[in-house]
Backbone as ProteinMPNN parsed JSONL, in Angstrom:
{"seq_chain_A": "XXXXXXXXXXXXXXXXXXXXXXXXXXXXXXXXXXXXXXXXXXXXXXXXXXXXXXXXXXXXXXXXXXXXXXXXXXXXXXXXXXXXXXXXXXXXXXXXXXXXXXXXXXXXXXXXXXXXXXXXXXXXXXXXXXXXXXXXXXXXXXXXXXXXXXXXXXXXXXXXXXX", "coords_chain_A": {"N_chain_A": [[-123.2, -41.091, 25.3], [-122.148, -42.906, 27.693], [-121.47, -46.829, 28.239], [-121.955, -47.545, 30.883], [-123.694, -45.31, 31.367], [-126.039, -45.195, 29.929], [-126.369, -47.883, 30.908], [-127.234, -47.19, 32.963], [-129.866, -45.698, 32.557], [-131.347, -47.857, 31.499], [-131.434, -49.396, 33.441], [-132.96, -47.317, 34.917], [-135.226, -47.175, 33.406], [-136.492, -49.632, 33.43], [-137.091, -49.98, 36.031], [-138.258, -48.483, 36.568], [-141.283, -49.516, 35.114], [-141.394, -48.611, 32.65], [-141.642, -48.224, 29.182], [-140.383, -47.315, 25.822], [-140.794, -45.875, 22.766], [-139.438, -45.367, 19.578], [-139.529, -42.472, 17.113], [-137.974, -42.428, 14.146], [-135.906, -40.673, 11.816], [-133.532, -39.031, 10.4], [-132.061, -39.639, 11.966], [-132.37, -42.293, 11.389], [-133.142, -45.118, 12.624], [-130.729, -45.096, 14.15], [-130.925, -44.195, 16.939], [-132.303, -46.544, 17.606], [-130.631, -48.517, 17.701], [-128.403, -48.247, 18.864], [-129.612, -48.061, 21.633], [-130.154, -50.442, 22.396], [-127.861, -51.564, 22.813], [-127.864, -51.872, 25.454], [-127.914, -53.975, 28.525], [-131.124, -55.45, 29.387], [-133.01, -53.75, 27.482], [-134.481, -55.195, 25.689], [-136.408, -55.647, 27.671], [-137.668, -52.755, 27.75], [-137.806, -51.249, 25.309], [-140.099, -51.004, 23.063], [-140.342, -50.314, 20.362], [-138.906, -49.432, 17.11], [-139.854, -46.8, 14.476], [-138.588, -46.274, 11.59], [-138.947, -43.76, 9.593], [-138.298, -42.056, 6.969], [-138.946, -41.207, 4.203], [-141.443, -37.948, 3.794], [-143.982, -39.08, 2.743], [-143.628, -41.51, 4.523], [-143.982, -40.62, 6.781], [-146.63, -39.691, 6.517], [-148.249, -42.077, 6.328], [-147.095, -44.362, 7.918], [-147.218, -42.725, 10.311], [-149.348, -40.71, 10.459], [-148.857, -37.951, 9.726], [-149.626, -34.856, 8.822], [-149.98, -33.627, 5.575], [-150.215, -30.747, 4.859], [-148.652, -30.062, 6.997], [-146.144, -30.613, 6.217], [-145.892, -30.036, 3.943], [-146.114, -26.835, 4.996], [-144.538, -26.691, 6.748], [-141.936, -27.724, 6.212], [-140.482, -31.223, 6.243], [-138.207, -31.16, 8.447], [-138.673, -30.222, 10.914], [-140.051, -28.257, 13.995], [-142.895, -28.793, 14.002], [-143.526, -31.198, 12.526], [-142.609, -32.916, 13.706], [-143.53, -33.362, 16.261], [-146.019, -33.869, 15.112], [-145.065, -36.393, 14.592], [-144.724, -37.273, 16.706], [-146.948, -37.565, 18.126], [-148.28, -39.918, 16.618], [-147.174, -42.003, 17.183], [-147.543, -42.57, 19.608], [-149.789, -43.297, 19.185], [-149.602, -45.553, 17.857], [-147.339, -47.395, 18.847], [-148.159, -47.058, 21.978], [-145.877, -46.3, 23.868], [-144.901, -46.085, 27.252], [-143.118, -43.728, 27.432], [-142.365, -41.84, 24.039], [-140.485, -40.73, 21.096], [-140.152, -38.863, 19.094], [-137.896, -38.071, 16.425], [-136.498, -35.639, 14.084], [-134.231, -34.226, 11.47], [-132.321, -32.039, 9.275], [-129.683, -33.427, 7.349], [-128.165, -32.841, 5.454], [-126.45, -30.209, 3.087], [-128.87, -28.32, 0.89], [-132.678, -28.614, 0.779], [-134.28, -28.135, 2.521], [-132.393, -26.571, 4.225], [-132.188, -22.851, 5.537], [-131.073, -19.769, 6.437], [-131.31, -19.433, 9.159], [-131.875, -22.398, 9.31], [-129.794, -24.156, 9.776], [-128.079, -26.731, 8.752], [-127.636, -30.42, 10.616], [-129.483, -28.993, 11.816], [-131.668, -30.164, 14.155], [-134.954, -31.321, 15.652], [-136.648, -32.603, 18.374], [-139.148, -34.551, 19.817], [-140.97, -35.124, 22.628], [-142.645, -37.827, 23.92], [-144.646, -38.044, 27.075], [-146.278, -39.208, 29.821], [-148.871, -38.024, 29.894], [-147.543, -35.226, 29.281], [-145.421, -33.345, 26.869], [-142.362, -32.752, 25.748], [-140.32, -30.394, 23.838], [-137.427, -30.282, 21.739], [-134.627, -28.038, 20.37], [-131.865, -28.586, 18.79], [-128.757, -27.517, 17.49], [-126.446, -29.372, 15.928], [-122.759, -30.043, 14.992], [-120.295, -30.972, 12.566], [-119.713, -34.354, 10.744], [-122.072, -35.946, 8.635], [-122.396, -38.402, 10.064], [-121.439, -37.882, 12.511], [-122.83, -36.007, 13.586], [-125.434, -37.401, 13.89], [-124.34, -39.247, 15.834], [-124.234, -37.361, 17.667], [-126.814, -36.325, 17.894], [-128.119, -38.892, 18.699], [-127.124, -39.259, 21.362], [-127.523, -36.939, 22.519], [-130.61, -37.145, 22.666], [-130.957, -39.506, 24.718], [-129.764, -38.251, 26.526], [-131.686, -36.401, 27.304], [-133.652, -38.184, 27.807], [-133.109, -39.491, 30.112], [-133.078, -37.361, 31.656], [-135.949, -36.624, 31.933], [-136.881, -38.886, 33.193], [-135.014, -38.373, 35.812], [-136.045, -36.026, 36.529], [-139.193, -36.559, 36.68], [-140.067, -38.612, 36.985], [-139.032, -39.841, 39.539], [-138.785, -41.415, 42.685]], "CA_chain_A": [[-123.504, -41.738, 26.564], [-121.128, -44.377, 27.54], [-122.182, -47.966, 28.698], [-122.398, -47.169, 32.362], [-124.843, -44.227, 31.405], [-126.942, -46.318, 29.039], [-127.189, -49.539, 31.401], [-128.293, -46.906, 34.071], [-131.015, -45.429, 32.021], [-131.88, -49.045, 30.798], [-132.436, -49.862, 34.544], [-134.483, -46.636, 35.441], [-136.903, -47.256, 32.874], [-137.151, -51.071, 33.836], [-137.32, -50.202, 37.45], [-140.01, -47.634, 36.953], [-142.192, -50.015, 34.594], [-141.826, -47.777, 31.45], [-141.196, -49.059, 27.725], [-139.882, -46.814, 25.319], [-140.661, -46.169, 21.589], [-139.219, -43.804, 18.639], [-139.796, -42.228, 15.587], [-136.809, -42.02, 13.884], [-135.714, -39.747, 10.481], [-132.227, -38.118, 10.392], [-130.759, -41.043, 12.772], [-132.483, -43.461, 10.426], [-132.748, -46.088, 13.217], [-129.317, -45.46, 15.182], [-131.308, -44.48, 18.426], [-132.815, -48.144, 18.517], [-129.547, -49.462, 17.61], [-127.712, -47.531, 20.404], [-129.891, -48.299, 22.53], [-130.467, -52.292, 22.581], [-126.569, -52.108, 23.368], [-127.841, -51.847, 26.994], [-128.833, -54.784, 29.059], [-132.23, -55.284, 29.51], [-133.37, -53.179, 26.493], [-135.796, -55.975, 25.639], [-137.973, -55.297, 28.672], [-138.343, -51.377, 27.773], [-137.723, -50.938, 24.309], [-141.332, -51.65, 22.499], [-140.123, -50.499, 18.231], [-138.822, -48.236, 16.077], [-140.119, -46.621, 12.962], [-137.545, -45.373, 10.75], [-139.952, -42.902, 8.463], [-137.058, -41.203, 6.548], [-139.579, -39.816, 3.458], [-142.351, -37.361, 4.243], [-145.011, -40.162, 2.392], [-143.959, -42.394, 4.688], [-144.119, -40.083, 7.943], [-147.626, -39.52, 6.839], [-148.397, -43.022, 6.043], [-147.379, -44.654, 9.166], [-147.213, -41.535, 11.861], [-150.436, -39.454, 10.217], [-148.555, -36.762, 9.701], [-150.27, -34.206, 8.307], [-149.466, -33.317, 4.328], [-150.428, -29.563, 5.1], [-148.108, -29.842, 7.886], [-145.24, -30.966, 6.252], [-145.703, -28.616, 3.165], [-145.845, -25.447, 5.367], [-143.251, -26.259, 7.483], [-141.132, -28.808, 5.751], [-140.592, -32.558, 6.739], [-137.097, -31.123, 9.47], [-139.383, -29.299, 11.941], [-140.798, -29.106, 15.173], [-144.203, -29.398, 14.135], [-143.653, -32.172, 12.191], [-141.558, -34.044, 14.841], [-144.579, -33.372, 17.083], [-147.096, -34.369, 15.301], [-145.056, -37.99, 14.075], [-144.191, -38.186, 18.233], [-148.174, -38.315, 18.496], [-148.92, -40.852, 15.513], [-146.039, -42.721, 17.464], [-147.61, -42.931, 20.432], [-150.975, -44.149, 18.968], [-149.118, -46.36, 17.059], [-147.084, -48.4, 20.146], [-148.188, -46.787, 22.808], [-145.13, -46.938, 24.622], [-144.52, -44.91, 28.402], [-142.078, -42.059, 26.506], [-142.41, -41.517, 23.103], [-139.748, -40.183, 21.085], [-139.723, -38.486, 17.738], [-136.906, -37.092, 15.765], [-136.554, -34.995, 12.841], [-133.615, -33.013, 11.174], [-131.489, -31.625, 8.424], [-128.149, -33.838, 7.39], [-127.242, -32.041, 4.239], [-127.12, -28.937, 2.185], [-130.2, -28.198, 0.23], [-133.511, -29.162, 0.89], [-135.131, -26.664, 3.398], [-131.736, -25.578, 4.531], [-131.657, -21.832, 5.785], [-129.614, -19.68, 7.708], [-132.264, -20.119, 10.737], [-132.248, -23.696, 9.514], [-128.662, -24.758, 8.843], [-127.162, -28.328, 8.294], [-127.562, -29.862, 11.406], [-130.739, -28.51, 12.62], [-132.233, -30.96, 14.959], [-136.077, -31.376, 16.452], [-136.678, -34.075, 18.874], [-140.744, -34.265, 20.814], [-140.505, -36.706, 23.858], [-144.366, -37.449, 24.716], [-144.682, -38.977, 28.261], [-147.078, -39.139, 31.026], [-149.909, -36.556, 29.581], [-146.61, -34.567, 29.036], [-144.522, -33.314, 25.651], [-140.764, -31.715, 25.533], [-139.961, -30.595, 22.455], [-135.791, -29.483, 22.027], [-134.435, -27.736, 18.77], [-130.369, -28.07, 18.348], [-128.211, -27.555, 16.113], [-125.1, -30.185, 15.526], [-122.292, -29.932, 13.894], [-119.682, -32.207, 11.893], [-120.24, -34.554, 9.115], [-123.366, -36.832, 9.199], [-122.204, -39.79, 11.223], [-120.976, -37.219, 14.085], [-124.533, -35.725, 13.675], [-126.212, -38.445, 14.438], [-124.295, -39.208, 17.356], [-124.109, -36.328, 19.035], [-128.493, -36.491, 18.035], [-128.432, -39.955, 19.909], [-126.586, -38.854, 22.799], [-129.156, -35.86, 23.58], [-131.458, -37.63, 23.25], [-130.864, -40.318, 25.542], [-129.399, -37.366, 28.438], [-133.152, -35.895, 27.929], [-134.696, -39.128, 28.628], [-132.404, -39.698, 31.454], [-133.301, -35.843, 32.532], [-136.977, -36.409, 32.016], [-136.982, -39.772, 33.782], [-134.479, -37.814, 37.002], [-137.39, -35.13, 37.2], [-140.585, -36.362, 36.486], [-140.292, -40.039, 37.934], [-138.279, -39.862, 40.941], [-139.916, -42.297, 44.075]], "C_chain_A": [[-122.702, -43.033, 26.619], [-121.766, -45.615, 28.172], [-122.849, -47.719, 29.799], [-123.61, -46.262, 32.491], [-125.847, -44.726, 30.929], [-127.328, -47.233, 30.023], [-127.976, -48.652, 32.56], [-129.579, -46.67, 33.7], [-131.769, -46.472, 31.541], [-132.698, -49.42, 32.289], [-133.516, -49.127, 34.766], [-135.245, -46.821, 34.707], [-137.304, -48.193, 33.261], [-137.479, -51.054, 35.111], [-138.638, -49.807, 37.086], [-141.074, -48.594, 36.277], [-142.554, -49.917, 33.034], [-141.127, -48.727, 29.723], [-141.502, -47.47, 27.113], [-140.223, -47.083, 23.354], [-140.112, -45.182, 20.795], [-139.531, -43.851, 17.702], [-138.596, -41.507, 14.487], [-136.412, -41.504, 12.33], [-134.599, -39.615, 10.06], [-131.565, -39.376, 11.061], [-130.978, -42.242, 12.325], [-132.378, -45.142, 11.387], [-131.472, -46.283, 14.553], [-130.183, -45.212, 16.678], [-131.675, -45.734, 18.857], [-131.902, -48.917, 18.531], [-128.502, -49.366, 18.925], [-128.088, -48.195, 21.431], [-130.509, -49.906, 23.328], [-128.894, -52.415, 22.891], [-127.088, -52.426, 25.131], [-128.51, -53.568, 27.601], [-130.183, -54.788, 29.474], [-133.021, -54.535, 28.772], [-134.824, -53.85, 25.994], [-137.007, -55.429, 26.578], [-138.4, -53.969, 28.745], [-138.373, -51.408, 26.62], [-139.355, -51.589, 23.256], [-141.316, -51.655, 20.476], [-139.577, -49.629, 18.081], [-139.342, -48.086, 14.881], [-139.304, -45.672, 12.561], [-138.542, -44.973, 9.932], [-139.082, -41.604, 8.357], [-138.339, -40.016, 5.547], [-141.004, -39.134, 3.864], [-143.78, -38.155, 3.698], [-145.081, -40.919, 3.754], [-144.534, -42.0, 6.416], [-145.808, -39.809, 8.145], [-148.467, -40.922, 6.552], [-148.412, -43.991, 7.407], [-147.532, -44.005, 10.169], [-148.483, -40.357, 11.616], [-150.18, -37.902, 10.413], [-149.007, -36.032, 8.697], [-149.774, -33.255, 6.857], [-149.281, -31.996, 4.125], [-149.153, -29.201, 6.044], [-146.565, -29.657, 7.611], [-144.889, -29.694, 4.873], [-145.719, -27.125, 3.886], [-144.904, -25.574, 6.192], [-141.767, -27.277, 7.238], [-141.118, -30.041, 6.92], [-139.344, -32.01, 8.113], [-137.447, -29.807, 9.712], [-139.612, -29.268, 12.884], [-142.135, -29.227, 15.159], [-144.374, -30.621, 13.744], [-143.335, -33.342, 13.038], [-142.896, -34.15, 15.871], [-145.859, -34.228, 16.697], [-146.555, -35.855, 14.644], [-144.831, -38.336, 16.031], [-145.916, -38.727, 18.642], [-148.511, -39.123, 17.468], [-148.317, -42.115, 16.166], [-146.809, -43.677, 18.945], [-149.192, -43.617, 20.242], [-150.939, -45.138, 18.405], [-148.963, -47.441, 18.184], [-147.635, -47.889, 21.406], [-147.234, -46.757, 24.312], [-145.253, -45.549, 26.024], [-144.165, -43.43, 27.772], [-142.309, -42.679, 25.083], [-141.255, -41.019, 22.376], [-140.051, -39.822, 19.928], [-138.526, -37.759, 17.256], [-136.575, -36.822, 14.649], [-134.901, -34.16, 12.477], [-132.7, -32.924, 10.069], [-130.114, -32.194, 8.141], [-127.532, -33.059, 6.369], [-127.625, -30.801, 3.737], [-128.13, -29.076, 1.101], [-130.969, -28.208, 0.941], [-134.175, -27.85, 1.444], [-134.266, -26.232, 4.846], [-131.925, -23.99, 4.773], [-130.885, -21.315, 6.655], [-130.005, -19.892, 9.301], [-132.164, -21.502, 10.94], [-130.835, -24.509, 9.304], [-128.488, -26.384, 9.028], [-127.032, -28.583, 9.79], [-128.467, -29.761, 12.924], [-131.523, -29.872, 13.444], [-133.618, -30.974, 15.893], [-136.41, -32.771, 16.933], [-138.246, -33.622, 19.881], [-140.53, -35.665, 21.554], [-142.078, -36.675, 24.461], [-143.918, -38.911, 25.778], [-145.295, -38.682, 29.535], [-148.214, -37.773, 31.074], [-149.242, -35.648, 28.64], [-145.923, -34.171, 27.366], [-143.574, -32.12, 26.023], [-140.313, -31.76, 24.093], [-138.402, -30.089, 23.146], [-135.433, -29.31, 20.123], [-132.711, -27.772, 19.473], [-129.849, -27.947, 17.519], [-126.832, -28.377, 16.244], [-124.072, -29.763, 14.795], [-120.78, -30.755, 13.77], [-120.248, -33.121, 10.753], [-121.562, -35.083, 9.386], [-123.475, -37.786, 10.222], [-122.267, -38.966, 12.447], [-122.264, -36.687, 14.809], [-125.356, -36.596, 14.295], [-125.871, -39.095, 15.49], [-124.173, -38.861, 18.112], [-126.235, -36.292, 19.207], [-128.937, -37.509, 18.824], [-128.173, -39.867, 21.41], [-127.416, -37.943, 23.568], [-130.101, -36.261, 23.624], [-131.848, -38.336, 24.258], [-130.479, -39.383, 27.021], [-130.693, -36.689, 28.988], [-134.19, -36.617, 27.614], [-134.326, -39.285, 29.683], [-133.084, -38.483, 32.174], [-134.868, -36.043, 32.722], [-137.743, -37.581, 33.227], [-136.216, -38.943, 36.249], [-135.826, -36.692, 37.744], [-138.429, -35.639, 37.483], [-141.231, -38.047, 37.009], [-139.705, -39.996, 38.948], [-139.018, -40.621, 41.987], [-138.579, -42.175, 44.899]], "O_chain_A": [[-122.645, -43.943, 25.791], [-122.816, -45.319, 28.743], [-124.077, -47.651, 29.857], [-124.408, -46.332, 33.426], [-126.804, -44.697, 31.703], [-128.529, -47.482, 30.126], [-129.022, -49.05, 33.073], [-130.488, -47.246, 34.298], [-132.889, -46.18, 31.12], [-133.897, -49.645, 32.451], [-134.665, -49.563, 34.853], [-136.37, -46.668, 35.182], [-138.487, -48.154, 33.6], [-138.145, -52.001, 35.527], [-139.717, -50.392, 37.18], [-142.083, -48.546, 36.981], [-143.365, -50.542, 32.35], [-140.314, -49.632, 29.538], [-142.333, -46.66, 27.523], [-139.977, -48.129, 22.754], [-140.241, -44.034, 21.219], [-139.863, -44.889, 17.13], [-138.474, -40.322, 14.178], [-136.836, -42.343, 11.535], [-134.492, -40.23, 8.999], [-130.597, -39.965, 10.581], [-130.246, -43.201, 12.57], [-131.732, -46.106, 10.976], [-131.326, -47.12, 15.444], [-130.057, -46.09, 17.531], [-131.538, -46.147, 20.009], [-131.98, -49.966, 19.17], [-128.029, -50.224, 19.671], [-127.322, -48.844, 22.144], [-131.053, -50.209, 24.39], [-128.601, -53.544, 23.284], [-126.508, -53.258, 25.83], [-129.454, -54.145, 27.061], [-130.392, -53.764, 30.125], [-134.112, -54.47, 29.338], [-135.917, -53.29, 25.918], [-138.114, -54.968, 26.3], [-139.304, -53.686, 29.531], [-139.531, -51.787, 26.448], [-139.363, -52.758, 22.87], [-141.846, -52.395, 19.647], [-139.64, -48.772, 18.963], [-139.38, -49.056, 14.124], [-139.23, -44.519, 12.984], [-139.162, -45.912, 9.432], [-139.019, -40.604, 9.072], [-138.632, -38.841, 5.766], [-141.792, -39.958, 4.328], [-144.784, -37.791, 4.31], [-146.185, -41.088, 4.272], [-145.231, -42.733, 7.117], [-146.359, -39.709, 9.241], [-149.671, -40.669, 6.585], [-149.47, -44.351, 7.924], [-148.023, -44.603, 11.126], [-148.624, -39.363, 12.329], [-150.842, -37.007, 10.939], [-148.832, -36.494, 7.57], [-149.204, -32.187, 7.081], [-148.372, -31.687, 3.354], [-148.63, -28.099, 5.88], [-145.809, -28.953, 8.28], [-144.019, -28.824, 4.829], [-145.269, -26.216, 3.188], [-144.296, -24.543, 6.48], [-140.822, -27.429, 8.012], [-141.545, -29.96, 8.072], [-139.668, -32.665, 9.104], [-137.037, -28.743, 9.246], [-139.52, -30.414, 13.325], [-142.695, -29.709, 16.144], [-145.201, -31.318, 14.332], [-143.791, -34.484, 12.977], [-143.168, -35.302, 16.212], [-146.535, -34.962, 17.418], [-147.441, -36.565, 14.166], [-144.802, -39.473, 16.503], [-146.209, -39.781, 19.205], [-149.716, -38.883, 17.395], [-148.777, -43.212, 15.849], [-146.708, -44.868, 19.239], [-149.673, -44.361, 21.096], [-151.957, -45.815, 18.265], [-149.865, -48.201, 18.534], [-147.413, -48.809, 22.193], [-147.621, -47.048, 25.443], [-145.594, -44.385, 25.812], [-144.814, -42.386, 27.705], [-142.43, -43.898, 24.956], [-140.546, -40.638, 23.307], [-140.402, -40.865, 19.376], [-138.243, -36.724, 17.859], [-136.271, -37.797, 13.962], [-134.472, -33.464, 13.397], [-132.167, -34.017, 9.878], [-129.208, -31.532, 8.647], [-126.375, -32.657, 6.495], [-128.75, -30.311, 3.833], [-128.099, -30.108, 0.431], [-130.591, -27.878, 2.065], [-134.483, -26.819, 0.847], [-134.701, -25.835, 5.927], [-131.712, -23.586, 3.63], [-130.17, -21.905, 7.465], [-129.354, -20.31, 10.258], [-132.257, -22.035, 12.045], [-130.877, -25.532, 8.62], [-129.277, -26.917, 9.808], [-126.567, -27.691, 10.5], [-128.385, -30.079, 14.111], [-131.996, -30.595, 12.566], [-133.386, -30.59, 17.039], [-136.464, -33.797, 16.254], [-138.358, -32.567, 20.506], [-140.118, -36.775, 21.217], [-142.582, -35.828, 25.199], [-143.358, -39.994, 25.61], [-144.753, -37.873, 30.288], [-148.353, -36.886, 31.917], [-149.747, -35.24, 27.594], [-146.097, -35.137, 26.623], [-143.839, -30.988, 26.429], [-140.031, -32.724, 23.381], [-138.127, -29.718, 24.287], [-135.743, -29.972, 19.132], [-132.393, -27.112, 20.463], [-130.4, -28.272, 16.468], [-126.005, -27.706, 16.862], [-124.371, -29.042, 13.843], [-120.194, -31.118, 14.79], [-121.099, -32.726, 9.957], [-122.17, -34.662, 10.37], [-124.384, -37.952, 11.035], [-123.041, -39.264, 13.356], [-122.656, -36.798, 15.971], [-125.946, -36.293, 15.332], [-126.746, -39.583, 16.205], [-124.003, -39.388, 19.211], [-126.846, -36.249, 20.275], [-129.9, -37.357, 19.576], [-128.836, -40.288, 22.358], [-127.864, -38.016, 24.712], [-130.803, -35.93, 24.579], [-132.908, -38.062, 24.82], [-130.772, -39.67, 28.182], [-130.991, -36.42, 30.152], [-135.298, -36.215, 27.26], [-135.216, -39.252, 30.532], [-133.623, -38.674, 33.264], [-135.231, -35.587, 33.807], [-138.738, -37.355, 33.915], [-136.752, -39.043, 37.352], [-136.311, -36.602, 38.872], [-138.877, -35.329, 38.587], [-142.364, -38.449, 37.275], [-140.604, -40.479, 39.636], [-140.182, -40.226, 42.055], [-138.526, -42.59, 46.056]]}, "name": "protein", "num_of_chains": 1, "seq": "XXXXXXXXXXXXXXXXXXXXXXXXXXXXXXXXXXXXXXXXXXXXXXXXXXXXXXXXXXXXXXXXXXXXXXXXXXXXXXXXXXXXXXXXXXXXXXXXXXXXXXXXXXXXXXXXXXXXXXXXXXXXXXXXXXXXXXXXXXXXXXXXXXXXXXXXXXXXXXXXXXX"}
C-alpha cells in the first residue's frame, strides 16, 4: 500500500471514529510499524501486541493451550481466538490478529506450506477471517502480509461503513 493508500485509510478510520488494534506473530510488529507511517495514526491506532511464542499468545491473548496443541500456534483458530483476547484486551473498533508460517519446519505441510498466512479482523459484532499463502523470503512475506491486510481493512471499512 503506498502512502496515498495508507493516509486514505488513516483518514477513513479517523473520519468514521474507529481506532484500530493488532495482534501480531509472523509480522512481529511490522503492521504497527507500517502503519504509524500515516498521518494521523495517533488518533486511530490504540497498540500492538507482538505475541510471537505460543506461551505468550496464551498469556496475554487467552489463547487456549488445547487450541494451540490441536491445531498448532499458525492457524485460523488460533488467530481467531488471539483476535478475541485482542479485543478484550484494547478494545479497539477493528481488531486484527495475525498468525503464520515463515520457515521450514515446525507445522509446515503440504496444505500448510512456508508462507501460510491467517489473519481474523473482529469489527462491529462482525469477524473475517482470510487464509493466504505468500511467497518469497521472510521480509517479502511480511510485506506482502502487511499489505493484505491493510487492503482488507480498507475493503471492510468501503463495505461495512460507508455514510
Amino acid at each position: 500500500m503506498n502512502q496515498t493508500d495508507l493516509t486514505k485509510l488513516m483518514m477513513d478510520l479517523k473520519d468514521k471514529g474507529l481506532t484500530v488494534a493488532f495482534a501480531e506473530s509472523c509480522t512481529a510488529g511490522l503492521l504497527a510499524a507500517e502503519f504509524v507511517k500515516a498521518k494521523g495514526s495517533s488518533d486511530v491506532l490504540l497498540g500492538s501486541l507482538v505475541v510471537y511464542q505460543p506461551e505468550v499468545k496464551q498469556k496475554l491473548l487467552g489463547v487456549n493451550k488445547d487450541t494451540l496443541s490441536l491445531y498448532t500456534a499458525e492457524s485460523q483458530q488460533v488467530t481467531n481466538e488471539m483476535v478475541m483476547g485482542l479485543k478484550k484486551q484494547l478494545n479497539a473498533s477493528i481488531s486484527v490478529a495475525i498468525t503464520g508460517l515463515m520457515g521450514e519446519g515446525g507445522s509446515e505441510t503440504t496444505e500448510k506450506p512456508v508462507g501460510s498466512t491467517f489473519i481474523s479482523i473482529l469489527y462491529d459484532g462482525k469477524a473475517e477471517e482470510f487464509r493466504e499463502v505468500f511467497k518469497g523470503n521472510t521480509e517479502a512475506i511480511r510485506q506482502k502480509q502487511v499489505e493484505f491486510t491493510f487492503q482488507k481493512i480498507q475493503g471492510i471499512l468501503d463495505e461495512h461503513y460507508s455514510r
